[in-house]
Steps between C-alpha positions, in 0.01 A plus 500: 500500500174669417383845501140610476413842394197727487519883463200768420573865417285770290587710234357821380499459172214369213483143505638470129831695578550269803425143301765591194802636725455114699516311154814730409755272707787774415267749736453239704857414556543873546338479827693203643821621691765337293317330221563504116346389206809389245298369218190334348612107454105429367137654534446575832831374624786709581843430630635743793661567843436615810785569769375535888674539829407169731677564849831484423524410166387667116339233252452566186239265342516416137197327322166546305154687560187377306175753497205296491118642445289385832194336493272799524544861326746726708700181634832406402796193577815601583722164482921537588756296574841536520864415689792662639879382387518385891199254434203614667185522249189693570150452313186738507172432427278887539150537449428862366100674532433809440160626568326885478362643792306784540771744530814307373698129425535239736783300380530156713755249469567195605803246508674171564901550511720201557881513583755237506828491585694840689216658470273264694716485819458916544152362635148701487717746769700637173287424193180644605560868531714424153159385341297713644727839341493325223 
């Protein structure tokens, strides 16, 4: 099963300030309910967790998150994959912008998330509102 996401929001904040906290994947992780960054396996790849209520069930997700630069300035990939012990696997694929506007950020984002297994059969009824908080 696939999931497509797109989000917008603003910040009030100078554009600089905005771009570093997104390539700091520890802050970034920090604003995920139940995410963790555990360690740095390579440049730009990092090894963590992230534990989420799906209906009736917690998963916790084990696996990797690589920070890529995008194709234009302000623009970053965010790739992750990982599994639970029961088998289901998840992947992401985010597209980060950030642009200045007159009076603040725009940060927009983007992103393809795939499920197998458990996870798949809690349906776009379940996982959306997940993805969405997260």
């Amino acid at each position: 099963m696939q999931i497509q996401l797109s989000k917008k929001f603003t910040v009030k904040a100078q554009i600089q300030l905005v771009w570093n906290f997104m390539q700091d994947v520890h802050q970034l992780a920090s604003c995920m309910p139940g995410a963790q960054i555990e360690e740095k396996i390579q440049e730009n790849v990092y090894k963590g967790v992230i534990s989420s209520k799906i209906g009736p069930s917690v998963m916790r997700f084990s696996g990797t998150v690589e920070v890529l630069p995008g194709a234009h300035p302000y623009e970053l990939r965010i790739l992750g994959k990982g599994g639970d012990t029961g088998g289901s696997t998840a992947s992401l694929e985010l597209l980060v912008r950030v642009t200045e506007n007159a009076e603040d950020v725009l940060v927009e984002g983007e992103a393809k998330v795939a499920v197998t297994g458990k996870l798949a059969q809690f349906g776009n009824r379940l996982l959306l509102p997940i993805s969405h908080s997260l």
